[in-house]
PyMOL Python script that loads the backbone (N, CA, C, O; Angstrom):
from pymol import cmd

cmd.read_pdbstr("""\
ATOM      1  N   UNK A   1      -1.672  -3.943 -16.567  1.00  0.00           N
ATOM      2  CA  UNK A   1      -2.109  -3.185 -15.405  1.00  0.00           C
ATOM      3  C   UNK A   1      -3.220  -2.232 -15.820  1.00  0.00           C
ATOM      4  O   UNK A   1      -3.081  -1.676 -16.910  1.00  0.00           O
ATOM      5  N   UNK A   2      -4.471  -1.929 -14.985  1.00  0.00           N
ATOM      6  CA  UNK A   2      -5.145  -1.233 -14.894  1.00  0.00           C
ATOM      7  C   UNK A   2      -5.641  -0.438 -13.844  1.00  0.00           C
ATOM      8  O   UNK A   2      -5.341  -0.694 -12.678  1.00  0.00           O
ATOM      9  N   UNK A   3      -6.454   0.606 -14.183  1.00  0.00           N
ATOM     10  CA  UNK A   3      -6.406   1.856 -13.039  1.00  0.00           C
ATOM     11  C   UNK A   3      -8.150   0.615 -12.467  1.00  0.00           C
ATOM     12  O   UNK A   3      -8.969   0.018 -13.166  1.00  0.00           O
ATOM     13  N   UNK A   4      -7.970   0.772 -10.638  1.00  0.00           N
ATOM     14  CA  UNK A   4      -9.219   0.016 -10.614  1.00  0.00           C
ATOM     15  C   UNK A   4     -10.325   1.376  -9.793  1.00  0.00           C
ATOM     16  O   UNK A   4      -9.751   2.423  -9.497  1.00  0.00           O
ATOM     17  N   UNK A   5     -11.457   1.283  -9.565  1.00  0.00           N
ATOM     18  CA  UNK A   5     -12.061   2.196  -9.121  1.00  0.00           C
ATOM     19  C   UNK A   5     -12.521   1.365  -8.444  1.00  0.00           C
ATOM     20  O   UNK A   5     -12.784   0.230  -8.840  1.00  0.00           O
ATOM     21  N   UNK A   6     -12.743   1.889  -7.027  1.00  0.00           N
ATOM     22  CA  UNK A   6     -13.380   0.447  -5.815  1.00  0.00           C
ATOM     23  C   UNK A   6     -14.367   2.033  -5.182  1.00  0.00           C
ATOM     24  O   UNK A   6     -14.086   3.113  -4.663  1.00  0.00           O
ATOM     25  N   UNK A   7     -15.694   1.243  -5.666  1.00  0.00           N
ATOM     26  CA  UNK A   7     -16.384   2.350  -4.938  1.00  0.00           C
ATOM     27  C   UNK A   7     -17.761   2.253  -4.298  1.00  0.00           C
ATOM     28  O   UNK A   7     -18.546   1.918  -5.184  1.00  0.00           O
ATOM     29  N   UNK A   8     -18.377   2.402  -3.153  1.00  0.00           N
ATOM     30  CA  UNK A   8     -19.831   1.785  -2.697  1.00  0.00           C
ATOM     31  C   UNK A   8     -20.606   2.522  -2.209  1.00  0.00           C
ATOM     32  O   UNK A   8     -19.774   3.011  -1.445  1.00  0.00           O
ATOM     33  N   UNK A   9     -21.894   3.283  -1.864  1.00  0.00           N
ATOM     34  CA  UNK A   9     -22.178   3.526  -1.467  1.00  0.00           C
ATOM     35  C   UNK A   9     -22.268   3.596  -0.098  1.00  0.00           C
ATOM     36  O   UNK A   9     -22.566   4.554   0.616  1.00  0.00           O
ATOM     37  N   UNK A  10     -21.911   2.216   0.241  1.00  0.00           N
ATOM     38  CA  UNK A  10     -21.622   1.950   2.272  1.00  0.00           C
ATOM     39  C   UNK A  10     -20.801   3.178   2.337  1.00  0.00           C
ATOM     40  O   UNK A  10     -21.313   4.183   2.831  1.00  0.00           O
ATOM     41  N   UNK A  11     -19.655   3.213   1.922  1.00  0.00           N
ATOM     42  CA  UNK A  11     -18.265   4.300   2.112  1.00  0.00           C
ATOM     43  C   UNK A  11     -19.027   5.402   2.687  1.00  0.00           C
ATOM     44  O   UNK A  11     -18.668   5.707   3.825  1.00  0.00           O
ATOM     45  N   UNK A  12     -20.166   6.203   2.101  1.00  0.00           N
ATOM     46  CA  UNK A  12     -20.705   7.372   2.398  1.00  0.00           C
ATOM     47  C   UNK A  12     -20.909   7.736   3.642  1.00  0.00           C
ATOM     48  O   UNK A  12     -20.697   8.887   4.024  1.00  0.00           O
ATOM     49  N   UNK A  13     -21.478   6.496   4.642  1.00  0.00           N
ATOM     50  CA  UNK A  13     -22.110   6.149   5.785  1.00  0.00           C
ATOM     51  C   UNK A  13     -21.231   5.981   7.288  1.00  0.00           C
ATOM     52  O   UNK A  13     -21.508   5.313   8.284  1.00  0.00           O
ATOM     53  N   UNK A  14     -19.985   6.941   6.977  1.00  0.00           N
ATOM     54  CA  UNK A  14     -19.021   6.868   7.871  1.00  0.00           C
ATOM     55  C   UNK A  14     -19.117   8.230   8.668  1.00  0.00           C
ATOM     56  O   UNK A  14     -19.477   9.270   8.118  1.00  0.00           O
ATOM     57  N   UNK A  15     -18.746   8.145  10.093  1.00  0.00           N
ATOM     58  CA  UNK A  15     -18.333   9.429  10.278  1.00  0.00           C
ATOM     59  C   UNK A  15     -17.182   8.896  11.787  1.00  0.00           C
ATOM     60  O   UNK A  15     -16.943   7.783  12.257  1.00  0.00           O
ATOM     61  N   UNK A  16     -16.765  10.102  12.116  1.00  0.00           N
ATOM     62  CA  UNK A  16     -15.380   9.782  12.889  1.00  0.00           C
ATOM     63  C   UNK A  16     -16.054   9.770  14.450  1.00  0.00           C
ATOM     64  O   UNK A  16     -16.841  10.566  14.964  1.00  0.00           O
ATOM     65  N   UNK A  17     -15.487   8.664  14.938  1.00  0.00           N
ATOM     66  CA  UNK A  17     -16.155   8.796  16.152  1.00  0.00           C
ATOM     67  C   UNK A  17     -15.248   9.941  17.731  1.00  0.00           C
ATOM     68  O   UNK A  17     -15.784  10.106  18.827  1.00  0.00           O
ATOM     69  N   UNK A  18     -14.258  10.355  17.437  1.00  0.00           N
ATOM     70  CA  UNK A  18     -13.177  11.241  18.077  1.00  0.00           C
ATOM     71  C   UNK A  18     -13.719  12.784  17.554  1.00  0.00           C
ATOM     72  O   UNK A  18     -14.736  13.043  16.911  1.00  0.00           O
ATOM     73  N   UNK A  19     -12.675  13.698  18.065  1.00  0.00           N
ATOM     74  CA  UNK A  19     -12.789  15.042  17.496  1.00  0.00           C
ATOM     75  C   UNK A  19     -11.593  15.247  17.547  1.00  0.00           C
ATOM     76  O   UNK A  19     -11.084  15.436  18.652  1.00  0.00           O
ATOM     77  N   UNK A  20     -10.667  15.272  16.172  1.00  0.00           N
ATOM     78  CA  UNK A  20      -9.426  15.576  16.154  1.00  0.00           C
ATOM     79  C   UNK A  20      -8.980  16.349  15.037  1.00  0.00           C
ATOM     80  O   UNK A  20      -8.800  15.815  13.943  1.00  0.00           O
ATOM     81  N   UNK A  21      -8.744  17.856  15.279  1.00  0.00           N
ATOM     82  CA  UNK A  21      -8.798  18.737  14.296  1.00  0.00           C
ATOM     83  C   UNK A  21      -7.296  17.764  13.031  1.00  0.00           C
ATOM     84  O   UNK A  21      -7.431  18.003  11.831  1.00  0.00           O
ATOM     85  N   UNK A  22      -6.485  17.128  13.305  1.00  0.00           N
ATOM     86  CA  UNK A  22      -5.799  16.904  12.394  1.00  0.00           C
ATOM     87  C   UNK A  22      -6.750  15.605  10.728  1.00  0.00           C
ATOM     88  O   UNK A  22      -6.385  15.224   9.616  1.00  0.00           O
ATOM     89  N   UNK A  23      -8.279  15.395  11.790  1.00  0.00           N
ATOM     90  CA  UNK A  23      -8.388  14.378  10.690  1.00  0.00           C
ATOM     91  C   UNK A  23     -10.001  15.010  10.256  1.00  0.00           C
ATOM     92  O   UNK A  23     -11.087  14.441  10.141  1.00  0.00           O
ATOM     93  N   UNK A  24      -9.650  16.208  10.112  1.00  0.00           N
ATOM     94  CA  UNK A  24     -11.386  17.284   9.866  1.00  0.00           C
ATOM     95  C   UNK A  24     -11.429  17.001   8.545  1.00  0.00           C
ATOM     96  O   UNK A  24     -12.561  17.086   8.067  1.00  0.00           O
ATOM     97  N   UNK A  25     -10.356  16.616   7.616  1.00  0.00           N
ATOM     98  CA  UNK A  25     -10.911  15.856   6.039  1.00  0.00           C
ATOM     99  C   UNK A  25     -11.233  14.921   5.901  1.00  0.00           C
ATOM    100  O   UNK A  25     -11.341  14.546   4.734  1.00  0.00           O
ATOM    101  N   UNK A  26     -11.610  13.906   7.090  1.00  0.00           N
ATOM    102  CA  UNK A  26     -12.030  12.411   6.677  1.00  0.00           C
ATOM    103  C   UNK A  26     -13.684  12.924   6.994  1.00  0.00           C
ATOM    104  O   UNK A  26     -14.056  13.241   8.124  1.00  0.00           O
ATOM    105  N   UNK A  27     -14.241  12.931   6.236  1.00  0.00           N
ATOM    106  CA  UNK A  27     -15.521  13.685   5.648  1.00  0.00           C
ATOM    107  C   UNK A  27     -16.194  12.775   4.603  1.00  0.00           C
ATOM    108  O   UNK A  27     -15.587  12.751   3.533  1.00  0.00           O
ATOM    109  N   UNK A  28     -17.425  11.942   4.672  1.00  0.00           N
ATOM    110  CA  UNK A  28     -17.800  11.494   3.379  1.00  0.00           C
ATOM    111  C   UNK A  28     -17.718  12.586   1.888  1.00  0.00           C
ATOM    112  O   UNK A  28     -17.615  12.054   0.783  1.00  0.00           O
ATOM    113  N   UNK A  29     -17.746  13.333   1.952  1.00  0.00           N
ATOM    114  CA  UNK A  29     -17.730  14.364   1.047  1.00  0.00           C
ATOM    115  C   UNK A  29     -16.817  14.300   0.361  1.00  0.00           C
ATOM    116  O   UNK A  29     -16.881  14.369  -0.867  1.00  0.00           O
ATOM    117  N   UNK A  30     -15.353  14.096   1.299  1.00  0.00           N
ATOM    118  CA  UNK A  30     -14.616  13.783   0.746  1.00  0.00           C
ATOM    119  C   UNK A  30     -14.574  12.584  -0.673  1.00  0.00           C
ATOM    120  O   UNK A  30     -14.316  12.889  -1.837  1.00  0.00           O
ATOM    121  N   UNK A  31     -14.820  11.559  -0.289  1.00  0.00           N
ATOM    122  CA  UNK A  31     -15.438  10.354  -1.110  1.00  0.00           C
ATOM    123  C   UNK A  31     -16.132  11.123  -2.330  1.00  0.00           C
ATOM    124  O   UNK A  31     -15.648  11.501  -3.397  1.00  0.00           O
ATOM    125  N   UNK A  32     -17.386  11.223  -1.832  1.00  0.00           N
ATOM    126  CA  UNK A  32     -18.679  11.656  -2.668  1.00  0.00           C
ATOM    127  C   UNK A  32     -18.111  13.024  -4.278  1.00  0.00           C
ATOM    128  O   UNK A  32     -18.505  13.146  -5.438  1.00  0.00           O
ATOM    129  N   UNK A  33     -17.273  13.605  -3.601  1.00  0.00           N
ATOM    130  CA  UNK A  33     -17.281  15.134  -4.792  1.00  0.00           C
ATOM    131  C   UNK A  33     -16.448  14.099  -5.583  1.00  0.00           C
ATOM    132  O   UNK A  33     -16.848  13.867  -6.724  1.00  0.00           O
ATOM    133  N   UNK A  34     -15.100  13.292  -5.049  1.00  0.00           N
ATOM    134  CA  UNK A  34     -13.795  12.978  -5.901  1.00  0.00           C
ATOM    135  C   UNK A  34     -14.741  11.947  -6.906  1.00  0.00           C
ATOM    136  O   UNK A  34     -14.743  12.059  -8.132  1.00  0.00           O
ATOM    137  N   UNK A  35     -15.349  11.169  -6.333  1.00  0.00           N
ATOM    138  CA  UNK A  35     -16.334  10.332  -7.081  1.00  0.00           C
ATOM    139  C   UNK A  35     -17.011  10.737  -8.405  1.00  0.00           C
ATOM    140  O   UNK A  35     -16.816  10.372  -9.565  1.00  0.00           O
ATOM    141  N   UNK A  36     -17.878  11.618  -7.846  1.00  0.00           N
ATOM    142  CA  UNK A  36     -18.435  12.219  -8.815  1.00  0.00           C
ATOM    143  C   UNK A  36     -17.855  13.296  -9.684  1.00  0.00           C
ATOM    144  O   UNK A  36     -18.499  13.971 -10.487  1.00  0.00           O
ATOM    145  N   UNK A  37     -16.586  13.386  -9.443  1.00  0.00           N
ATOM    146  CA  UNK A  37     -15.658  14.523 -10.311  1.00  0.00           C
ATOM    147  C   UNK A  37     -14.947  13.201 -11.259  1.00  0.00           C
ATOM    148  O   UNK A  37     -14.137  13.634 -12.079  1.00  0.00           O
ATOM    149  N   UNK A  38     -15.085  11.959 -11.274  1.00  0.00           N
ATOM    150  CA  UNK A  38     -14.325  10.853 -11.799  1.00  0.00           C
ATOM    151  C   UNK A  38     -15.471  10.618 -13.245  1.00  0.00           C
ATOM    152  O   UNK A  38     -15.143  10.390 -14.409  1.00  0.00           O
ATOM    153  N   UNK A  39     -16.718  10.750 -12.735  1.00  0.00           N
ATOM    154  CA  UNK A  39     -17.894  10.097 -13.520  1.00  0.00           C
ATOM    155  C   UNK A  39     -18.394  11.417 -14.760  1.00  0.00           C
ATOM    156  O   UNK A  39     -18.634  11.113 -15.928  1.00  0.00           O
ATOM    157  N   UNK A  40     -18.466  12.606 -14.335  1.00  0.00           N
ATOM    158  CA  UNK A  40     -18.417  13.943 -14.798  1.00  0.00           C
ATOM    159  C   UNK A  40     -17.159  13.936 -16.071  1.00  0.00           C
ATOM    160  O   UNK A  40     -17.488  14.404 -17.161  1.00  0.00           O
ATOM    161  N   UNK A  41     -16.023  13.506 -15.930  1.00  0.00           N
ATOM    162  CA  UNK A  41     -14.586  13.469 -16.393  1.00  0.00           C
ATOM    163  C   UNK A  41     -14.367  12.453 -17.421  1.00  0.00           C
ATOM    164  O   UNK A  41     -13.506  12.336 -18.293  1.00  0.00           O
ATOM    165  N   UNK A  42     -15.472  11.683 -17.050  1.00  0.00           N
ATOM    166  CA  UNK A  42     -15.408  10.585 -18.184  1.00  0.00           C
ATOM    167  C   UNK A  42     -14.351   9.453 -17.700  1.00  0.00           C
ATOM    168  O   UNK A  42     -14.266   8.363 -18.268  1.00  0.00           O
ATOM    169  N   UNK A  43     -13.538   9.839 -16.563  1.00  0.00           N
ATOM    170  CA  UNK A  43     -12.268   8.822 -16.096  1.00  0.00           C
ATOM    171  C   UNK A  43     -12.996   7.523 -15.599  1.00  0.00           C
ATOM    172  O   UNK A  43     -12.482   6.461 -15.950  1.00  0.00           O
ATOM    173  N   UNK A  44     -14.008   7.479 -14.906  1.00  0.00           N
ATOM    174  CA  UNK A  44     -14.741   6.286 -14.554  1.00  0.00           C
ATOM    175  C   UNK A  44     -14.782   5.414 -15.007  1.00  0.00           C
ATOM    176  O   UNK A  44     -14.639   4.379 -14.355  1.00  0.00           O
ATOM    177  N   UNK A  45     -15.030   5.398 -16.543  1.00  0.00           N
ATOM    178  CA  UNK A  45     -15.413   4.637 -17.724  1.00  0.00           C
ATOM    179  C   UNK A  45     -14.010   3.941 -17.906  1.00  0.00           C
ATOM    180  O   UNK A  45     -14.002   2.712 -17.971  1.00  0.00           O
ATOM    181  N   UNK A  46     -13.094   4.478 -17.974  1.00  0.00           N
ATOM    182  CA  UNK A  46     -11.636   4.286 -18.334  1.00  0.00           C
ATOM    183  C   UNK A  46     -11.300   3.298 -17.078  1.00  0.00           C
ATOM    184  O   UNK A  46     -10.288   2.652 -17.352  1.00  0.00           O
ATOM    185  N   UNK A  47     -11.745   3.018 -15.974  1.00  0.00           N
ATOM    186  CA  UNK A  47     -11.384   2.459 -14.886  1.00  0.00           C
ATOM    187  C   UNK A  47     -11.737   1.038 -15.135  1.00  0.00           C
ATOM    188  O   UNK A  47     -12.523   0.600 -15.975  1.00  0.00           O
ATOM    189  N   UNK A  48     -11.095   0.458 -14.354  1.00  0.00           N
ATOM    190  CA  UNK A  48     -11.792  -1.248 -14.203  1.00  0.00           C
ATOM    191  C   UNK A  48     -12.314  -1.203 -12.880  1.00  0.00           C
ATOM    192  O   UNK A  48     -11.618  -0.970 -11.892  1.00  0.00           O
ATOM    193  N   UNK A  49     -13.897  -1.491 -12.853  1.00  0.00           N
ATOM    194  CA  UNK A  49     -14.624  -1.441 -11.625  1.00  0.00           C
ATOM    195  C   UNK A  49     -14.429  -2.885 -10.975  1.00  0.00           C
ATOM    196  O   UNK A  49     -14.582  -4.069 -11.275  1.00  0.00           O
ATOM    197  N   UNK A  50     -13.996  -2.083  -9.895  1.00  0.00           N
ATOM    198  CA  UNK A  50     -13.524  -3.864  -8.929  1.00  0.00           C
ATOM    199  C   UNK A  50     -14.759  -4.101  -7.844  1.00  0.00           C
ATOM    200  O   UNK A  50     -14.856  -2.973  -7.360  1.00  0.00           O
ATOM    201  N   UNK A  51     -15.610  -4.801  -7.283  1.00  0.00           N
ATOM    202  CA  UNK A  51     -16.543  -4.982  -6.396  1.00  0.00           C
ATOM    203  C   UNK A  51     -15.979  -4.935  -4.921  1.00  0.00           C
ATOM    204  O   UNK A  51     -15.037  -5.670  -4.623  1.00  0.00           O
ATOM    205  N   UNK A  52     -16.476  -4.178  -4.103  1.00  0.00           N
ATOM    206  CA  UNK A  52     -16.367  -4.406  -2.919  1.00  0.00           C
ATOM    207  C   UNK A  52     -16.249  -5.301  -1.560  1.00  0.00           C
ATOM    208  O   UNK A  52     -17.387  -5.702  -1.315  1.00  0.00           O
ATOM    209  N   UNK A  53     -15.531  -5.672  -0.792  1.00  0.00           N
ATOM    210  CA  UNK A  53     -15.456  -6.895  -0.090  1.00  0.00           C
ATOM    211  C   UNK A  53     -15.271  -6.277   1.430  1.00  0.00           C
ATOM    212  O   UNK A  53     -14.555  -5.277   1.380  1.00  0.00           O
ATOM    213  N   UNK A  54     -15.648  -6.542   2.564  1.00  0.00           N
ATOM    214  CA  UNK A  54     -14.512  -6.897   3.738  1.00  0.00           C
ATOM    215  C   UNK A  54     -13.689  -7.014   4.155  1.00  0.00           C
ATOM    216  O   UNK A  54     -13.549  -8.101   4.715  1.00  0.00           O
ATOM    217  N   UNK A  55     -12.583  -6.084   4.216  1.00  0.00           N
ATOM    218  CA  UNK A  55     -11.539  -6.688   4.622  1.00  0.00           C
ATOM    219  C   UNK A  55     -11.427  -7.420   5.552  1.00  0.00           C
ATOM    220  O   UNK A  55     -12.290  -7.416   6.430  1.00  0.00           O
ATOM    221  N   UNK A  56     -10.109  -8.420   5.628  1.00  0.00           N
ATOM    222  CA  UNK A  56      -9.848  -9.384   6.786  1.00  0.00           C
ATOM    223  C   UNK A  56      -8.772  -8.759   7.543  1.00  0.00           C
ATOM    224  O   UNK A  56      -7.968  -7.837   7.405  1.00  0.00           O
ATOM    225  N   UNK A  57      -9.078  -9.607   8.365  1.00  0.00           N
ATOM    226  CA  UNK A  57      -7.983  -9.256   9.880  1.00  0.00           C
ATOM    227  C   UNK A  57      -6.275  -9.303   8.703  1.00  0.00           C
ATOM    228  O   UNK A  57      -5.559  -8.307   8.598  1.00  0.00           O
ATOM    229  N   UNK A  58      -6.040 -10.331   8.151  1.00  0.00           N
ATOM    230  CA  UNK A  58      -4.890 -10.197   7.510  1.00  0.00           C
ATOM    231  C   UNK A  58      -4.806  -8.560   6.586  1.00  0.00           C
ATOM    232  O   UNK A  58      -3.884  -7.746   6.620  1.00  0.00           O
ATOM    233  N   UNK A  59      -5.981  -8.488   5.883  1.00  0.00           N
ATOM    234  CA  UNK A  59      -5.845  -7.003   4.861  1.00  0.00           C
ATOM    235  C   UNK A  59      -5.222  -6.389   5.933  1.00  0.00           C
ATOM    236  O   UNK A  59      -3.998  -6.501   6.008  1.00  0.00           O
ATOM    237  N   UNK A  60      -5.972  -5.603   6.994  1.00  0.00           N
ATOM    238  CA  UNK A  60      -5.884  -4.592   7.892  1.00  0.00           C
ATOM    239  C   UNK A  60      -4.538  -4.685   8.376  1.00  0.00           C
ATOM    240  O   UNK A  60      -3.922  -3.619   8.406  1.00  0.00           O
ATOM    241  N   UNK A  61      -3.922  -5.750   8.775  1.00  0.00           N
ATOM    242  CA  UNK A  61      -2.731  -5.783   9.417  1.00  0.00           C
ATOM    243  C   UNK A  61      -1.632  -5.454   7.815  1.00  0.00           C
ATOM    244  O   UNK A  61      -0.404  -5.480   7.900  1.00  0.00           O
ATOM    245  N   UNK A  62      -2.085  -5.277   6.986  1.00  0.00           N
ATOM    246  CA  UNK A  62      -1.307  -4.715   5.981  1.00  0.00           C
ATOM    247  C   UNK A  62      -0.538  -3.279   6.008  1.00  0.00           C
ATOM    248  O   UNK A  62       0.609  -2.889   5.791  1.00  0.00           O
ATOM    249  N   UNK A  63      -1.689  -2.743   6.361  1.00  0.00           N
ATOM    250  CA  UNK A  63      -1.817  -0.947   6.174  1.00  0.00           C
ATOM    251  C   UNK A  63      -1.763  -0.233   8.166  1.00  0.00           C
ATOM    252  O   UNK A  63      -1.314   0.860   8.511  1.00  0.00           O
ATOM    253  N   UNK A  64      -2.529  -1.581   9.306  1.00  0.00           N
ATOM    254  CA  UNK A  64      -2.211  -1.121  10.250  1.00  0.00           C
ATOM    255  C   UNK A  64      -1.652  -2.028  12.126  1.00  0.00           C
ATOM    256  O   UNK A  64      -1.549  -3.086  12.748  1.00  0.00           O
ATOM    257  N   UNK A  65      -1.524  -0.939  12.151  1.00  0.00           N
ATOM    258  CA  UNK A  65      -0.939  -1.859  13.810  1.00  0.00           C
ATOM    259  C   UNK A  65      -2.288  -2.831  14.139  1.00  0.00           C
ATOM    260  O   UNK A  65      -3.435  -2.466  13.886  1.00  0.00           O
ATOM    261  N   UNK A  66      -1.943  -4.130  14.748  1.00  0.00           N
ATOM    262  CA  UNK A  66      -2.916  -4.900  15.438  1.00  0.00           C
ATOM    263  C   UNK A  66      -3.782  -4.314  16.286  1.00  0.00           C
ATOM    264  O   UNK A  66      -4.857  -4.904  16.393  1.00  0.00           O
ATOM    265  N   UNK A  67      -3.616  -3.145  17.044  1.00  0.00           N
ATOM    266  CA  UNK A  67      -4.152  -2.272  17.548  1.00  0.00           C
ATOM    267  C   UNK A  67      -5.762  -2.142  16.935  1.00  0.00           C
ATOM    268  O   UNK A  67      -6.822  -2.348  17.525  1.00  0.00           O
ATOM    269  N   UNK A  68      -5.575  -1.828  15.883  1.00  0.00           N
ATOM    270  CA  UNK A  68      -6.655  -1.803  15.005  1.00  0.00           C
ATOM    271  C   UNK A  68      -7.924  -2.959  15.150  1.00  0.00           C
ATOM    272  O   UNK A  68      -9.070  -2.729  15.537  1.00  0.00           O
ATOM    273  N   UNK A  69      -7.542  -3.830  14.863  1.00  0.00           N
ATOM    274  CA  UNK A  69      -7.841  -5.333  14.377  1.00  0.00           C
ATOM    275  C   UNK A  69      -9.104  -5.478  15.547  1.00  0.00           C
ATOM    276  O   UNK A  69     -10.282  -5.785  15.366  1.00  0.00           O
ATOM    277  N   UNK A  70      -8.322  -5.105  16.910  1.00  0.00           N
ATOM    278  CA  UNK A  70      -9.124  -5.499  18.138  1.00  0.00           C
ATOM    279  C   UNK A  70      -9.891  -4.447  19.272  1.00  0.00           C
ATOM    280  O   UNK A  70     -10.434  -4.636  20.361  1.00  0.00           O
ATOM    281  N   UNK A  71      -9.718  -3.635  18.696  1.00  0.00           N
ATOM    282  CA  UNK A  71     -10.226  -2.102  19.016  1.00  0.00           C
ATOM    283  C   UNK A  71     -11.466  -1.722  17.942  1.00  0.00           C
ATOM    284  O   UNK A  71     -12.581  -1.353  18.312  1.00  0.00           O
ATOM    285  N   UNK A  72     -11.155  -1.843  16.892  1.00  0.00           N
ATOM    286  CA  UNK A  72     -12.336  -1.158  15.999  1.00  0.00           C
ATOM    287  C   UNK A  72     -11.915  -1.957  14.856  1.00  0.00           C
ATOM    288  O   UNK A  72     -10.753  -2.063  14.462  1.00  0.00           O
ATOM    289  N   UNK A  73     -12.972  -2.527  14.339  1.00  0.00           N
ATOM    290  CA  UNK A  73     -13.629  -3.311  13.466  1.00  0.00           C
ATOM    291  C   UNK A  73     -14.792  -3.087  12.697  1.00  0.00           C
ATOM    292  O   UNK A  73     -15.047  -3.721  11.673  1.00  0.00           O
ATOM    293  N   UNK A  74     -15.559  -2.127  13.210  1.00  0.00           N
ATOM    294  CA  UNK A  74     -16.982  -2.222  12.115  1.00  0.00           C
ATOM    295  C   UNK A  74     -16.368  -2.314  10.488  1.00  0.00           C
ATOM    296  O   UNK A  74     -15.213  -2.166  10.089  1.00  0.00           O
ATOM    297  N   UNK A  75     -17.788  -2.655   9.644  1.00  0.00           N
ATOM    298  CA  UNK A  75     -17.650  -2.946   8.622  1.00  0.00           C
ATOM    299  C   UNK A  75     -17.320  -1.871   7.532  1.00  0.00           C
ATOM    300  O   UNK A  75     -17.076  -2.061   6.341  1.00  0.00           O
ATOM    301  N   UNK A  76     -17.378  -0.609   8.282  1.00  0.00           N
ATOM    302  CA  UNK A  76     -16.551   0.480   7.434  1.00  0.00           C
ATOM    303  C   UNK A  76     -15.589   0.499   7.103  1.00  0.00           C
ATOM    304  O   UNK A  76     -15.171   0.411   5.948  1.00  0.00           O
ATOM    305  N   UNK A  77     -14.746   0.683   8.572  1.00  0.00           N
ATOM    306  CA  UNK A  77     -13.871   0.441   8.103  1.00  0.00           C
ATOM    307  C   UNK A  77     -13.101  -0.887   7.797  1.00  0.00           C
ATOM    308  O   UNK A  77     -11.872  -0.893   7.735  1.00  0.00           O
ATOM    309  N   UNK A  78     -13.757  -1.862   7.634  1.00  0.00           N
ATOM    310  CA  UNK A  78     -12.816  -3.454   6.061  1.00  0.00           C
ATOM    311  C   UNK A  78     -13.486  -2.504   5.348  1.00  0.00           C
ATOM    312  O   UNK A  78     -12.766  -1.551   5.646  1.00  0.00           O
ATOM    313  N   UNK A  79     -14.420  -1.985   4.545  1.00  0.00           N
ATOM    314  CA  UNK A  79     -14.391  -1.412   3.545  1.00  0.00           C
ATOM    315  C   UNK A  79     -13.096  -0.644   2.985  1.00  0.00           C
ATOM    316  O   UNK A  79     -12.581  -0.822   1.881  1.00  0.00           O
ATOM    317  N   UNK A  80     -12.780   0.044   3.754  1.00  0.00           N
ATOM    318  CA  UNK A  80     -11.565   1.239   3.821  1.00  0.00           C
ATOM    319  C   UNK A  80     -10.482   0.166   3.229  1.00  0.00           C
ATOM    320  O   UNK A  80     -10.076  -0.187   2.122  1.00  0.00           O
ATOM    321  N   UNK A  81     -10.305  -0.072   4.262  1.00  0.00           N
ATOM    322  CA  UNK A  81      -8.895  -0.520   4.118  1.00  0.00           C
ATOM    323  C   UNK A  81      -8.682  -1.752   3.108  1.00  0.00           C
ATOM    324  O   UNK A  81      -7.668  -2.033   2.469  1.00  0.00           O
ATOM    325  N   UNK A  82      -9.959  -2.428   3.146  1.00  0.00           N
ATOM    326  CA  UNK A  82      -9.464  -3.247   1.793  1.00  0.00           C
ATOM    327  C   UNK A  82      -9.172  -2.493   0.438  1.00  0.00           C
ATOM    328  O   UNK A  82      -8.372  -3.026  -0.331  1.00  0.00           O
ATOM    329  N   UNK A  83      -9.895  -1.012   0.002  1.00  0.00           N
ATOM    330  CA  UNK A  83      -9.637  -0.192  -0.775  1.00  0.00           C
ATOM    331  C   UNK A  83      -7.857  -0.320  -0.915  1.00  0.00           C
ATOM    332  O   UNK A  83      -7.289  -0.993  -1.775  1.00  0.00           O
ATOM    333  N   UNK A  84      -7.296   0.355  -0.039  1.00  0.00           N
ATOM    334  CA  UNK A  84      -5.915   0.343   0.079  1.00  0.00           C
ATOM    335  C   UNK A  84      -5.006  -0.983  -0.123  1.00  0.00           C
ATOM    336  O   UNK A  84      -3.962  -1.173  -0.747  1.00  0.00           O
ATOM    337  N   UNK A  85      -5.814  -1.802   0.646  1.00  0.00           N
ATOM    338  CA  UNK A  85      -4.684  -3.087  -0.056  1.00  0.00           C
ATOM    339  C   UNK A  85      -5.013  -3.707  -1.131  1.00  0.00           C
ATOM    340  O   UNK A  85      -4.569  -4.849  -1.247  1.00  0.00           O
ATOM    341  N   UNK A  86      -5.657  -3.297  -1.951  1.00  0.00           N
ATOM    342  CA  UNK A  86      -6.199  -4.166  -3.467  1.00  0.00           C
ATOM    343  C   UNK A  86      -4.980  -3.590  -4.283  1.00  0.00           C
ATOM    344  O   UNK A  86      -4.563  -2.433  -4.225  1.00  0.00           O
ATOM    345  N   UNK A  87      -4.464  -4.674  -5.094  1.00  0.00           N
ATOM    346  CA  UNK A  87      -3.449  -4.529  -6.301  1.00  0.00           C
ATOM    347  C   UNK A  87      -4.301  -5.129  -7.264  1.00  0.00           C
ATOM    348  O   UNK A  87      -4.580  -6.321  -7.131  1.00  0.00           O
ATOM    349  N   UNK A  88      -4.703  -4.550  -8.105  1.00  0.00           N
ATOM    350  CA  UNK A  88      -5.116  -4.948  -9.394  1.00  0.00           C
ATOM    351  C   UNK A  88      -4.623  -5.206 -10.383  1.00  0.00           C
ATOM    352  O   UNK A  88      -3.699  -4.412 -10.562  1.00  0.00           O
ATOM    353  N   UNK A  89      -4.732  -6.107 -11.421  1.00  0.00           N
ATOM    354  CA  UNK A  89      -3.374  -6.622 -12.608  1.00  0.00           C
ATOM    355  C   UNK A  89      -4.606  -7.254 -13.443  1.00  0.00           C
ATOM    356  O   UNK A  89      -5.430  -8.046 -12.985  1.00  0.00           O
ATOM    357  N   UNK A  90      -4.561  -6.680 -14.925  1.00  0.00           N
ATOM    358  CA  UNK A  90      -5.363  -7.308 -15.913  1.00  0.00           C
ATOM    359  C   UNK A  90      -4.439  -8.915 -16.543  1.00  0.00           C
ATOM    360  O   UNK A  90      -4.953  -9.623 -17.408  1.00  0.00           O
TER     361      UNK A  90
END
""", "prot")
cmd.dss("prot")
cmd.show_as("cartoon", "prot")
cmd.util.cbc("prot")
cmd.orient("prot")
């Protein structure tokens, strides 16, 4: 097993389309500082860099209600959420 780092520049290019004070940390920034606090740390290096993909209608229905699937789709978020369902194994 290894630690994987899944990381893209697309990710940056998000913002929330609602105004809902409970989700005021989904912030590219968020992304961007933890990122660059990984590369600074030297932990980056230590990571296994996995490449970025799309998630599919199957990923998404992993992590969320079908709701999802057919409501909102842009390519951000399969970015997202394929993050979350990747298991990595050397």
């Amino acid at each position: 097993m290894g630690t994987a780092l899944i990381y893209d520049e697309e990710m940056t290019k998000f913002k929330l389309l609602w105004d809902d004070p409970a989700c005021k940390v989904e912030v590219p920034e968020r992304l961007t500082v933890s990122y660059e606090a990984l590369i600074k740390n030297g932990l980056a290096d230590r990571c296994v860099s996995v490449p970025v993909r799309e998630a599919t209608d199957a990923d998404i229905l992993l992590v969320h209600r079908s709701v999802l699937t057919s409501s909102v789709s842009p390519r951000l978020v399969r970015l997202f959420v394929f993050c979350l369902c990747l298991r990595h194994q050397k």
